[in-house]
VOMIMI-194171 format. One record per residue (C-alpha): residue in three letters; chain; x, y, z. Coordinates in Angstrom, 3 decimals. Last residue first. Layout:
N
    aa   ch         xx         yy         zz
   ALA    A          X          Y          Z
...
END
This chain:
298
    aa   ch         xx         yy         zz
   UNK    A     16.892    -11.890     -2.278
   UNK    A     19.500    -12.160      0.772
   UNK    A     17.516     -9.804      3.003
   UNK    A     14.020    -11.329      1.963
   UNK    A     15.461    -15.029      2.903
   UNK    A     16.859    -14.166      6.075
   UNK    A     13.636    -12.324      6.987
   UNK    A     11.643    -15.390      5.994
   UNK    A     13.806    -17.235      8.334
   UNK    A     12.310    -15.644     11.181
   UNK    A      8.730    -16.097      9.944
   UNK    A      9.513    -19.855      9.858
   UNK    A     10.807    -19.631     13.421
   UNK    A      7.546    -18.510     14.886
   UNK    A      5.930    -15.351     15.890
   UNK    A      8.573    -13.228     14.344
   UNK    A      8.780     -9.839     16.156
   UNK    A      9.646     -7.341     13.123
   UNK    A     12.145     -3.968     13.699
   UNK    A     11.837     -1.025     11.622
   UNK    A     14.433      1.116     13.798
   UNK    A     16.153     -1.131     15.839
   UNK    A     19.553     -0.173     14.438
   UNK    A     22.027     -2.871     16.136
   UNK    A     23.423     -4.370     12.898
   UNK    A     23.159     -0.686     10.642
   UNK    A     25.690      0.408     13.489
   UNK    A     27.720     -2.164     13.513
   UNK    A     28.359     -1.300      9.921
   UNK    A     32.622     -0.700      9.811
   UNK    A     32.832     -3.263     12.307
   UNK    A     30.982     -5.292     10.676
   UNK    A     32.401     -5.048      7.761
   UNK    A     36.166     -5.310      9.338
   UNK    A     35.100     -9.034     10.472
   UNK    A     33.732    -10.402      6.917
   UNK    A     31.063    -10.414      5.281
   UNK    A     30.869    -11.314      1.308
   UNK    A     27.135    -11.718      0.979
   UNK    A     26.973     -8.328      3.224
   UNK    A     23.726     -7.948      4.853
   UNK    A     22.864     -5.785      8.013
   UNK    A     20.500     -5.803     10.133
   UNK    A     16.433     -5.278     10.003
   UNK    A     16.103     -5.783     13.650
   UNK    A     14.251     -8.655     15.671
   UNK    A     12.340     -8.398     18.663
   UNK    A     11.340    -10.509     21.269
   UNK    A      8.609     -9.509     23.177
   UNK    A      7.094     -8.496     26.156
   UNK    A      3.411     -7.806     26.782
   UNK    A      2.735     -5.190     29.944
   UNK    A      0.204     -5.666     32.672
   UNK    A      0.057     -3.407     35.733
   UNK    A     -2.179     -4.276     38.476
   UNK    A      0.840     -4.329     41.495
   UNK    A      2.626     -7.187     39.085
   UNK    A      2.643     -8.654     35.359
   UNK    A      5.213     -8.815     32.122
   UNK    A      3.429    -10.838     29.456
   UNK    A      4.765    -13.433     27.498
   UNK    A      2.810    -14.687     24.105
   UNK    A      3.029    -17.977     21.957
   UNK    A     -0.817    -17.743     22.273
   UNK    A     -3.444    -14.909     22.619
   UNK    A     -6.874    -15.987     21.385
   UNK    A     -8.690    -15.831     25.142
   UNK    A    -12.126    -16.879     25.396
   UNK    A    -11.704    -20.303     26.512
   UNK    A    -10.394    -19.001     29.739
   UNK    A     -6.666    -19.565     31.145
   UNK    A     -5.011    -16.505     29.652
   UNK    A     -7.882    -14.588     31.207
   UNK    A     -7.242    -16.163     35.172
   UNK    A     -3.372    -15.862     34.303
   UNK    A     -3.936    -12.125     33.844
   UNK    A     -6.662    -11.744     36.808
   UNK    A     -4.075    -13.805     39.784
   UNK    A     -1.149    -11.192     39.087
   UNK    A     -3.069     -8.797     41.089
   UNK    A     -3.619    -11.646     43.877
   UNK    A      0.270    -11.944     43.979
   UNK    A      0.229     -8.570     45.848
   UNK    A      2.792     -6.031     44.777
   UNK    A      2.055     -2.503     46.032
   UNK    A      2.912     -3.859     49.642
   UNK    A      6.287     -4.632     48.429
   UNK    A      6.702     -0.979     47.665
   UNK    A      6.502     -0.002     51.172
   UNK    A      7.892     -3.294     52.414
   UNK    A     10.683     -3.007     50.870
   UNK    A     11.310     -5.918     48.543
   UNK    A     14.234     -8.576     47.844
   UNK    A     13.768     -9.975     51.188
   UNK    A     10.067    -11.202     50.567
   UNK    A     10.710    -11.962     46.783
   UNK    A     10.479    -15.995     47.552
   UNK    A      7.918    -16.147     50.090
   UNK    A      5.984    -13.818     48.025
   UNK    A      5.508     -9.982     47.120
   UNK    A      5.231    -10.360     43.545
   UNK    A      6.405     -9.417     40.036
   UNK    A      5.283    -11.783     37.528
   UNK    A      6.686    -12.461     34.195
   UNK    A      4.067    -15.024     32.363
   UNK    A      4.175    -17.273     29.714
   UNK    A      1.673    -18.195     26.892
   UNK    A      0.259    -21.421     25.515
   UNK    A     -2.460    -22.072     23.743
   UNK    A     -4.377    -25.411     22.428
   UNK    A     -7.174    -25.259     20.403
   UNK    A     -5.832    -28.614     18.391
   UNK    A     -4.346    -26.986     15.228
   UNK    A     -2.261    -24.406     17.111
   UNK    A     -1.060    -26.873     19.404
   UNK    A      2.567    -27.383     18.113
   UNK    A      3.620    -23.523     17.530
   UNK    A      1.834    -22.340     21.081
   UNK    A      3.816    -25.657     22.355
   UNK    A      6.978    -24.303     20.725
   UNK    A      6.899    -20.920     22.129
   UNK    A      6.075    -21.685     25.700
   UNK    A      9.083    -23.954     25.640
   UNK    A     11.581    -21.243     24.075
   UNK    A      9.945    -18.527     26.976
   UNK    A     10.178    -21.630     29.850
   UNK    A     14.161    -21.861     29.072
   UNK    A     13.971    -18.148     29.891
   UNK    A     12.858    -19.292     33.398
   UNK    A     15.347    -21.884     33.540
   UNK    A     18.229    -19.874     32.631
   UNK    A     17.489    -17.519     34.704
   UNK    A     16.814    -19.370     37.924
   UNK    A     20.329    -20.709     37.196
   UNK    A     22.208    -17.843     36.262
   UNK    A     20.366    -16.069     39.628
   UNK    A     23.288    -14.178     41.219
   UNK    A     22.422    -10.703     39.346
   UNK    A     19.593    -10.589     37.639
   UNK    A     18.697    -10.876     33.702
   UNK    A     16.696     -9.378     30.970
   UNK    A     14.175    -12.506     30.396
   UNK    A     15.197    -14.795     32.710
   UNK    A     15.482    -12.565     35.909
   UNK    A     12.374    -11.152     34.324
   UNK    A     10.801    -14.150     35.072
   UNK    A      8.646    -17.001     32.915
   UNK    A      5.178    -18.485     34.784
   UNK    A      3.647    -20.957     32.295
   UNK    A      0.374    -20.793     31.449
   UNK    A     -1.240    -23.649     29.027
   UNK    A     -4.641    -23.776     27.751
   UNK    A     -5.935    -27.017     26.430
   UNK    A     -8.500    -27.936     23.548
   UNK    A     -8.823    -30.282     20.970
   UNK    A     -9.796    -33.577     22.823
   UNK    A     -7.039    -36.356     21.929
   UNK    A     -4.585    -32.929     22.089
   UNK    A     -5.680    -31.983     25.093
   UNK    A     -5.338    -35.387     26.946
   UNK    A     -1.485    -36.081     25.731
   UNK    A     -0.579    -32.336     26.332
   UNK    A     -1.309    -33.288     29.941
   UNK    A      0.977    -35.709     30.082
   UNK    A      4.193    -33.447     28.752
   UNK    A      2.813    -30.065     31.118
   UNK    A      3.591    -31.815     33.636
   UNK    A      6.606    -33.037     33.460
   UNK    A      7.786    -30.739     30.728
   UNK    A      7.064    -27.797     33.233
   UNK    A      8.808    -29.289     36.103
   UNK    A     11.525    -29.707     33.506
   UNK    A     12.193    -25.870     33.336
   UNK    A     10.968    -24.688     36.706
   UNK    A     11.852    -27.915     39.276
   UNK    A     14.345    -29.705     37.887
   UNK    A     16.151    -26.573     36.483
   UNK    A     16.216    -25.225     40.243
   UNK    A     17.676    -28.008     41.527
   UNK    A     20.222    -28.914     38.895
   UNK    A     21.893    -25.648     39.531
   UNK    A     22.787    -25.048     43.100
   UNK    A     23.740    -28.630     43.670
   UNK    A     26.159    -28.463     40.526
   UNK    A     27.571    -25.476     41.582
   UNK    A     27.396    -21.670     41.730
   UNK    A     30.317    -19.683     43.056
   UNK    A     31.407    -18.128     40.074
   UNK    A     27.846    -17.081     39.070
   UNK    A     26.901    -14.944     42.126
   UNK    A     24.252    -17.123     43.934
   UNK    A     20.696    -17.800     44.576
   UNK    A     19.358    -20.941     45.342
   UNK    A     15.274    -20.543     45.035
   UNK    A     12.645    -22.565     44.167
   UNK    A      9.303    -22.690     41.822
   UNK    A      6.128    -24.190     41.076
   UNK    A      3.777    -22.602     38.856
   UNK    A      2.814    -24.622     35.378
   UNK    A     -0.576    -23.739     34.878
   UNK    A     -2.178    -26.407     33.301
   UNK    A     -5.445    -25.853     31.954
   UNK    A     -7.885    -28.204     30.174
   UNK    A     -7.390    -31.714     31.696
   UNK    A    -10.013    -34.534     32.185
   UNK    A    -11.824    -36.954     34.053
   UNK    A    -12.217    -35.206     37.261
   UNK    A    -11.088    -36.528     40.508
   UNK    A     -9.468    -39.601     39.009
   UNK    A     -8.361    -37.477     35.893
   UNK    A     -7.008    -34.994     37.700
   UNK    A     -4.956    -36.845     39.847
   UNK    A     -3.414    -38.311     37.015
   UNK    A     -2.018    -35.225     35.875
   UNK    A      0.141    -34.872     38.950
   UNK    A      1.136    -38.585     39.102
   UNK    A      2.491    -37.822     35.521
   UNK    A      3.952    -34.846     36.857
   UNK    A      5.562    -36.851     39.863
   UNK    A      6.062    -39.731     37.929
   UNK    A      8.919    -37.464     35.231
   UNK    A     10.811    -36.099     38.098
   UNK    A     10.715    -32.425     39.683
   UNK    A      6.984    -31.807     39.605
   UNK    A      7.396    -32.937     42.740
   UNK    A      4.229    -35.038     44.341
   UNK    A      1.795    -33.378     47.042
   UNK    A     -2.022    -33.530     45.296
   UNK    A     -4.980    -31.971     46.385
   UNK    A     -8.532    -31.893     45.086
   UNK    A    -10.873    -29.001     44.500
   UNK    A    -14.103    -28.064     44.026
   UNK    A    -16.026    -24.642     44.757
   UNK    A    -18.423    -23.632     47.719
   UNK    A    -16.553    -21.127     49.818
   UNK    A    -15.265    -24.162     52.461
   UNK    A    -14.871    -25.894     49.378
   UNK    A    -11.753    -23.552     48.212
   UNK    A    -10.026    -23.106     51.829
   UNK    A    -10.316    -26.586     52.526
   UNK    A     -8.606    -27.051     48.966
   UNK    A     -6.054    -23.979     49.740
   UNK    A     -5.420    -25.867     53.099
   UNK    A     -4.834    -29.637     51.323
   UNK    A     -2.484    -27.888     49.248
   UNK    A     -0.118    -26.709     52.265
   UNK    A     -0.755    -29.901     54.324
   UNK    A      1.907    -31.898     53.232
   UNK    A      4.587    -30.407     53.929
   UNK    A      7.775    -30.581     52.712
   UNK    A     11.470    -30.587     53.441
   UNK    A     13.844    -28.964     51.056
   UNK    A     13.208    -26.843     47.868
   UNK    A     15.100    -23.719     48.324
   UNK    A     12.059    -21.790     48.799
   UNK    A     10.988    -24.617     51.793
   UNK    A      8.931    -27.443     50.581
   UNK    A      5.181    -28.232     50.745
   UNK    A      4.779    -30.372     47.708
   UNK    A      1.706    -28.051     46.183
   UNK    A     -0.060    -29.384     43.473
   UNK    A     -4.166    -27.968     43.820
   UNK    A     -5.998    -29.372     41.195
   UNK    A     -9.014    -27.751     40.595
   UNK    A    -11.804    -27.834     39.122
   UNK    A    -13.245    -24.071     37.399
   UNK    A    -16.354    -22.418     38.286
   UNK    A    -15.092    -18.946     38.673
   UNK    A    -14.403    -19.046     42.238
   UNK    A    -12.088    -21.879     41.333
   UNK    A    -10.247    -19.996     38.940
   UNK    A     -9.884    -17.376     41.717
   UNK    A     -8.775    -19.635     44.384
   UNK    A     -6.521    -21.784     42.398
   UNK    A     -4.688    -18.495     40.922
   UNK    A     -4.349    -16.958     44.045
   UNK    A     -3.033    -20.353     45.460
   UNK    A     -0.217    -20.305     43.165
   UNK    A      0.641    -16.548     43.561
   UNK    A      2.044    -17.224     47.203
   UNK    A      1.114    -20.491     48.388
   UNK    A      0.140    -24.128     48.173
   UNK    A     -0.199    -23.621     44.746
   UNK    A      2.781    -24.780     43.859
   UNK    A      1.446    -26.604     40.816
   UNK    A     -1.883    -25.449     39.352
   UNK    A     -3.949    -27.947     37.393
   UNK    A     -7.116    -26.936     36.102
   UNK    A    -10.369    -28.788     34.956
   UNK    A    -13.200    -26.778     33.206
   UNK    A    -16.615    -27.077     34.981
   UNK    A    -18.317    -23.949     33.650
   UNK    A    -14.740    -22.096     33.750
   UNK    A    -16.654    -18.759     34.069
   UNK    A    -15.508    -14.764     32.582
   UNK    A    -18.173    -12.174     33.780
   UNK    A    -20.556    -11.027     31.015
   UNK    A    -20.399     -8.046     29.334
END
């Protein structure tokens, strides 16, 4: 079969000055695809910046033929992903991928995490995401087409110890990924969520080297490269990723228990029936969700 090309589709990628972001520009972009290559140059906990990370991965991208522009505004406030977006359509006229990317770190054990330590980290994941992701909707929707990748955690998903915040945000992502694959059905738009484990700037000292090695952020680069291509029907989906290995992840829900007249000491007495995951269903929306309600209760 036939390798999988962009023909001229246009990408953003935020942080992709580094790490997994620039994997994903430069293999998108050795595919054919346009690139916009966000990258505000920070330090993992999100101070400083500098400028020159995105304009590298460009150089580094025309140097080997492709196109690229860069662009060095936050995804943190509402102009920077608007300014983000816009620098696609100068360079290139539209939008068809936006693969929301950019992260920071500021890790710590829950009962000594503040305001400073929070706000941060959702400004950047969780309404990064609606920053960008909000003005580019605009453009696919007019045209009928957009694919939408946003990158989730495990932290998120089943939890880590000292990241509340960077959990929170990255399961935020799962809710948000859910909603737009519910919203852009109609207009060829999908949207799916990765969990990626990495060897990074921002996993370096959580990894052994040894087994670090295993984890290269180019072998998370071939999962968002599919979800990204025209080709792809998955939507609404999250997908667990790292050292080649590619699992889906989902949210499950059991067949429970139903008691019209419940009360405390019923559950108690049928906790058992409640947690039984036996039979299970994984709702792809919250109407099929409800339809279990309404079957049990029928």
């Amino acid at each position: 079969m036939a390798d999988l090309g962009f023909d001229g589709k246009v990408a953003i990628i935020t942080g992709a000055g580094g790490g997994l972001g620039k994997q994903h520009a430069l293999m998108m972009a050795g595919r054919g695809a346009l690139v916009v290559v966000n990258d505000l140059g920070g330090a993992v906990d999100g101070s400083g910046s500098d400028k020159g990370a995105a304009q590298l991965v460009v150089d580094e991208i025309t140097s080997a033929g492709g196109e690229a522009v860069a662009n060095t505004d936050s995804v943190a406030t509402v102009e920077g992903g608007e300014s983000i977006v816009q620098s696609a359509l100068d360079a290139f006229g539209t939008v068809d991928i936006v693969v929301n990317n950019a992260g920071i770190l500021r890790d710590k054990s829950f009962h000594n995490m503040t305001s400073d330590l929070v706000d941060p980290v959702l400004d950047v994941h969780l309404r990064g995401a609606f920053h960008v992701t909000g003005p580019a909707w605009k453009v696919m929707r007019e045209k009928g087409y957009g694919r939408i990748v946003s990158t989730s955690s495990a932290a998120g998903i089943f939890g880590n110890f000292g990241q509340a915040n960077y959990g929170a945000a990255k399961m935020g992502l799962v809710g948000f990924t859910n909603v737009l694959a519910v919203e852009g059905a109609k207009y060829d738009i999908r949207a799916n969520a990765i969990a990626p484990l990495a060897l990074t700037r921002m996993t370096e000292d959580l990894m052994g080297a040894g087994f670090g090695d295993k984890l290269q952020p180019e072998l998370v680069s071939p999962l968002v490269t599919y979800l990204c291509h025209e080709s792809c029907e998955a939507t609404g989906r999250v997908f667990s990723v790292g050292g080649g290995r590619v699992a889906e992840v989902f949210i499950a829900e059991c067949p429970g228990y139903t008691d019209t007249d419940l009360t405390p000491e019923t559950l108690r007495d049928n906790w058992a029936t409640v947690t039984d995951r036996d039979g299970y269903e994984v709702p792809t929306q919250l109407g099929e969700e409800t339809k279990m309600f309404l079957d049990a209760l029928s």
